[in-house]
C-alpha atoms as one frame of an Amber mdcrd trajectory, in Angstrom:
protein
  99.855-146.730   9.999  97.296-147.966  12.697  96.340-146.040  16.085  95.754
-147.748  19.437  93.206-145.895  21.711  93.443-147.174  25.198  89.756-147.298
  26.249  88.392-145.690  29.711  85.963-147.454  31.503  83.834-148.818  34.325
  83.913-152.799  33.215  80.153-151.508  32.158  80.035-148.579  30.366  82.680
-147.030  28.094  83.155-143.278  29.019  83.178-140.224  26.922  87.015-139.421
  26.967  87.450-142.334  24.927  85.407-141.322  22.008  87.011-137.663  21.761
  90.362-139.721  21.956  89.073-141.753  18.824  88.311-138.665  16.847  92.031
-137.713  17.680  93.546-140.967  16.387  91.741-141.134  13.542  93.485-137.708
  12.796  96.744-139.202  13.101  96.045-140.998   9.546  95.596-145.057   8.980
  93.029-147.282  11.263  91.878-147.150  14.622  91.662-149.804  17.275  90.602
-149.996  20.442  91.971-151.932  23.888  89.340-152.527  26.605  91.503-153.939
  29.412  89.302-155.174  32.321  86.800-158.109  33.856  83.820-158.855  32.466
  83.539-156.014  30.275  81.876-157.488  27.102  79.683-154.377  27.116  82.175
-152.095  26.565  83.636-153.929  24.311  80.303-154.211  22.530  79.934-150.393
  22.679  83.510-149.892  22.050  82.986-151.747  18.353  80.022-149.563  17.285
  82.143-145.821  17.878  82.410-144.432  13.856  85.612-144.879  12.880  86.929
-147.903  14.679  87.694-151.128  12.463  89.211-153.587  15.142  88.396-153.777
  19.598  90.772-155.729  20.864  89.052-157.341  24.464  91.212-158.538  27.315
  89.617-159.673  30.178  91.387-161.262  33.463  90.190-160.130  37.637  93.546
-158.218  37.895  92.452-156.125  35.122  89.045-155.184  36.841  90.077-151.824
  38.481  92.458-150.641  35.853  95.886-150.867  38.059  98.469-148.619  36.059
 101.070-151.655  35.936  99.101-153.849  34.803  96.815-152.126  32.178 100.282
-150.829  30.888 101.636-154.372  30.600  99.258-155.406  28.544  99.647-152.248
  26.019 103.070-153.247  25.942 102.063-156.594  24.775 100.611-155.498  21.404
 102.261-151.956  20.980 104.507-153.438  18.394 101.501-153.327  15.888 100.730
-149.741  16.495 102.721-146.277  15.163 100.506-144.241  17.642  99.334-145.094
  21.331  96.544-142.597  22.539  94.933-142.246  26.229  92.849-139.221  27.464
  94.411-136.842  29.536  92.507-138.254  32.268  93.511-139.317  35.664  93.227
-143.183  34.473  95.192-142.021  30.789  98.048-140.243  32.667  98.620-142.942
  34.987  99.448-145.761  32.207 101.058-143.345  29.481 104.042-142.278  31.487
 104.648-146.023  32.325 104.256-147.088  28.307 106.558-144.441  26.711 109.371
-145.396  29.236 109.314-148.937  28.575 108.967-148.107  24.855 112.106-145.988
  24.865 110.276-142.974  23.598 108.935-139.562  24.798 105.495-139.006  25.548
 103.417-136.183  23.973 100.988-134.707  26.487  97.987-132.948  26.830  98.032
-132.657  22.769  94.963-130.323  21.745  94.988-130.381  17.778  96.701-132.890
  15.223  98.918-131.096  12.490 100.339-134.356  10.833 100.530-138.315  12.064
 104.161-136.435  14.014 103.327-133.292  14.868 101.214-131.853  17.530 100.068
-128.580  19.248  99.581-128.654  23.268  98.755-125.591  25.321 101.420-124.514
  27.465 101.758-121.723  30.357  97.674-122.046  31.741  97.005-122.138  27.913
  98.189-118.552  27.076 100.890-120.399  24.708 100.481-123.209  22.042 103.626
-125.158  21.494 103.852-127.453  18.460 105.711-130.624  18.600 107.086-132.928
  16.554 107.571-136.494  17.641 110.663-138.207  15.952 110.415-141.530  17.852
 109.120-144.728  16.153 106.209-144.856  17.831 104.063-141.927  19.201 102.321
-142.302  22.805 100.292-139.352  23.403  97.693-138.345  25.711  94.894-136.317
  24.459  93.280-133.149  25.812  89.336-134.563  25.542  87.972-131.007  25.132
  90.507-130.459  21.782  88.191-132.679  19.501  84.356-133.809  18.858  83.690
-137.085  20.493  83.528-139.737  17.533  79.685-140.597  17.138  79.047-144.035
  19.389  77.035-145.577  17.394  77.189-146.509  13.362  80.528-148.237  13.707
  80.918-152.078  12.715  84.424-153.052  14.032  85.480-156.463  15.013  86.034
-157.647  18.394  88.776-159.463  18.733  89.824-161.706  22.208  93.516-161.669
  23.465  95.327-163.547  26.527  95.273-161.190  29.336  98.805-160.341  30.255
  99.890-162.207  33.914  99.473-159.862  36.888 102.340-157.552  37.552 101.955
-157.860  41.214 103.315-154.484  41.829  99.847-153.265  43.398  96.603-154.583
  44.395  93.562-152.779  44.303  92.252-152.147  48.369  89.106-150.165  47.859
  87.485-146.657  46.333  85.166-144.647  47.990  83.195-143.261  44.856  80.904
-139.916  45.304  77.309-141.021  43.431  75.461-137.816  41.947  72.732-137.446
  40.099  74.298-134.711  38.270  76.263-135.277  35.131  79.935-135.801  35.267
  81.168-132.546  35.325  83.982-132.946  32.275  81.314-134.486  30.241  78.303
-132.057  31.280  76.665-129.990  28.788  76.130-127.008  31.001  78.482-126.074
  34.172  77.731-123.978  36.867  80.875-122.731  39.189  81.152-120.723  41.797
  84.124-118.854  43.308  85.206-117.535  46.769  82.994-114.475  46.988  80.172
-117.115  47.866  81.900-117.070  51.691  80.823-120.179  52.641  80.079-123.608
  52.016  76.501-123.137  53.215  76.113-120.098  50.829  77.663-121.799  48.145
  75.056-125.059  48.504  71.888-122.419  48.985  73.090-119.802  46.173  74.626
-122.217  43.294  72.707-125.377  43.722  68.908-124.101  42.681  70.566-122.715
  39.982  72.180-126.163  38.798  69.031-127.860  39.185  66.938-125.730  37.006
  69.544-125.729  34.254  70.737-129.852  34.913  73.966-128.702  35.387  77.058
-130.044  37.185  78.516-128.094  39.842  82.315-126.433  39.556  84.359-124.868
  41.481  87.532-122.220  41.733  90.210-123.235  43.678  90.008-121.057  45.735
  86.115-122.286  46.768  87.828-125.551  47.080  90.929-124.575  48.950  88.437
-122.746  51.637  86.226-125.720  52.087  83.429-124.306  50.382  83.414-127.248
  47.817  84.657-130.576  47.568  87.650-131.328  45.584  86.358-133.398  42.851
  84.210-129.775  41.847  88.044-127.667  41.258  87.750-126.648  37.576  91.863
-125.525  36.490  94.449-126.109  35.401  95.534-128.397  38.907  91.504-129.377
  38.138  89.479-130.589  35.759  89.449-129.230  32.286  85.822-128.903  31.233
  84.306-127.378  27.581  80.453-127.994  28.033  78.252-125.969  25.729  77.948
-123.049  28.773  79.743-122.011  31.451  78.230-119.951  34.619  81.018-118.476
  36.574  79.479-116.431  39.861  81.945-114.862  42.058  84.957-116.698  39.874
  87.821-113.589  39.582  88.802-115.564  36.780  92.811-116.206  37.682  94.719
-117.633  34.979  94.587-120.864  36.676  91.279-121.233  36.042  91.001-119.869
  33.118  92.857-122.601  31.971  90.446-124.816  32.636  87.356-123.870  31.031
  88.008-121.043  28.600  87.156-123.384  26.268  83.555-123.559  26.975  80.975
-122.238  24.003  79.366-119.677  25.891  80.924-118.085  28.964  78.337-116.249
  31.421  80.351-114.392  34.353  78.520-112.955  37.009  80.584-110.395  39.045
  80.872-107.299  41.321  84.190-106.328  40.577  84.116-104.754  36.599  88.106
-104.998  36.516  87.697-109.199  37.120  89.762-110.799  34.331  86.902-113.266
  33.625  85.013-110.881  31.823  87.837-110.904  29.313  86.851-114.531  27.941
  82.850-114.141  29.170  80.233-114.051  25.953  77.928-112.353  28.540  78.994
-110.395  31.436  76.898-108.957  34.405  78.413-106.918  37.045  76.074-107.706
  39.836  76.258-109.010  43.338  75.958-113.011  42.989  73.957-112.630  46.072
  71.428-111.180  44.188  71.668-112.058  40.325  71.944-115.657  40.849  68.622
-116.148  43.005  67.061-113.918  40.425  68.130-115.629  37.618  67.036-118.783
  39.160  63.798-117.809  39.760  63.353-116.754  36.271  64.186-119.921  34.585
C-alpha cells in the first residue's frame, strides 16, 4: 500500500499544505511519495526528498507544467496512479482543481476536505460549517482524497532521505494555456500558514478604519491580516483576507477576532485555532462561545490599547 501526495508549489519553494498532506498519507498505512509537477523545479524536488516520512519524489519537469494548469498536472497523475492505493492533494485552491479531474478519470469518488484518518478506507470530514463530522468509507480501488491542511501536524521538512526519481513529462493537454496572474506581494505571512491571525469584522465601518485600527495591531504581533465576510463583502478588505467557510480555513497558534459576530460561516473557518481572543461589544455575539479569552469592549478602544501595550 503506497500513498501519492501531489506536491504544491511555486517551481521554487515547496509550500506548507504539502507537508500537513504528508503527515495525512502516511496515516493511510504503507509508503509515501511525492509528485512535483512543474519547470525547473529541482529545488522543490530537493526539499520535497528531505520531508520525514517520504521514501521516493518522483520529478517531472516540462514548460507546460510551469504554472500548474489543472489538465495537465492531472494528466500526469494519471500517468503513474496505477502504482498508488491512495492519491492525496490539499484542500487548496491548486488541490481542488486537479482532484475532481483525477477521481473522474479514475472511475472513483473523491473524498473531500477529510480532517482525521480512521483506517487506510475510512475517513472523517466536517460537514454543515463544521457543526457535524461525517465518517466515510471509501470502497473504490483507489482512494483520491483531498486533505483539510489544518486536520494534521505538518510532517517535519527536514531529516528525510528519499530518492528523487526523474519521469517523462506527460505531452501538453492543450485544453488551456496559462495568460497571466496578478499576484498580491506582502510582507506578512501567508495567512493559512501564519502563526498568529488577526481579523476584523464589520463593526470596523470602513476600510480606512479597518487599515488604521487592525493593522498596528498585526505589526506588533507579525501577524497576517483576516477578514469576515462580511468586512470583505463591504469593501473593507480585500478578498484574499475572507477567513470561512466560502474563505480560507486557517488554525494558527492564535486567533484575534475584533468586531467578528462570529456567524457560523466563519466559525467554520477558524474555530480551529489554539487560542481564540474575541474582542466585542455585543456580550450575546456567538464568538465568545469558541473564544479562550473574551473582552466585551468597543474595538475602537481595546484594540489601540492593546496595541500600545505590546
Amino acid at each position: 500500500m503506497t500513498a501519492l501526495v501531489i506536491a504544491e508549489h511555486d517551481n521554487e519553494h515547496l509550500k506548507g499544505a504539502t507537508l500537513n498532506t504528508v503527515t495525512a498519507a502516511a496515516q493511510c498505512g504503507g509508503e509515501v511519495h511525492i509528485l512535483v509537477a512543474g519547470h525547473n523545479a529541482a529545488a522543490v524536488a530537493e526539499a520535497s526528498s528531505r520531508v520525514a516520512g517520504v521514501s521516493q519524489v518522483i520529478h517531472a519537469d516540462a514548460t507546460h507544467l510551469a504554472h500548474g494548469l489543472a489538465e495537465n498536472v492531472a494528466a500526469q497523475v494519471l500517468d503513474i496512479a496505477g502504482n498508488y492505493s491512495h492519491i492525496l492533494f490539499p484542500a487548496t485552491a491548486h488541490g481542488k482543481n486537479i482532484a475532481p479531474r483525477v477521481a473522474a478519470r479514475l472511475d472513483v469518488a473523491q473524498i473531500s476536505d477529510v480532517s482525521k484518518v480512521n483506517s487506510p478506507d475510512t475517513f472523517e470530514r466536517p460537514i454543515y460549517a463544521g457543526n457535524a463530522i461525517a465518517t466515510v468509507q471509501g470502497l473504490d480501488r483507489m482512494q483520491v482524497i483531498t486533505v483539510r491542511t489544518t486536520g494534521f501536524d505538518a510532517a517535519e521538512a527536514s531529516g528525510g532521505h528519499a530518492v528523487v526519481t526523474r519521469v517523462a513529462a506527460v505531452a501538453d493537454a492543450g485544453k488551456s494555456r496559462f495568460v497571466g496572474a496578478e499576484i498580491a506581494r506582502s510582507d506578512r505571512p501567508e495567512l493559512t500558514a501564519a502563526k498568529i491571525v488577526v481579523a476584523g469584522g464589520r463593526a470596523l465601518g470602513s476600510n480606512e478604519k479597518f487599515t488604521a485600527v487592525m493593522t498596528p495591531l498585526a505589526d506588533k504581533l507579525g501577524a497576517a491580516l483576516g477578514a469576515s465576510r462580511a468586512a470583505v463583502d463591504a469593501g473593507y478588505a480585500p478578498n484574499d483576507w475572507q477567513v470561512g467557510q466560502t474563505g480560507k480555513i486557517v488554525a494558527p497558534q492564535l486567533y484575534v477576532a475584533a468586531g467578528i459576530s462570529g456567524a457560523i460561516q466563519h466559525l467554520a473557518g477558524m474555530k480551529d485555532s489554539k487560542v481564540i481572543v474575541a474582542i466585542n461589544k455585543d456580550p450575546e455575539a456567538p464568538i465568545f462561545s469558541v473564544a479562550d479569552y473574551g473582552l466585551e469592549a468597543d474595538l475602537f478602544e481595546a484594540v489601540p490599547g492593546l496595541t500600545a501595550a505590546l
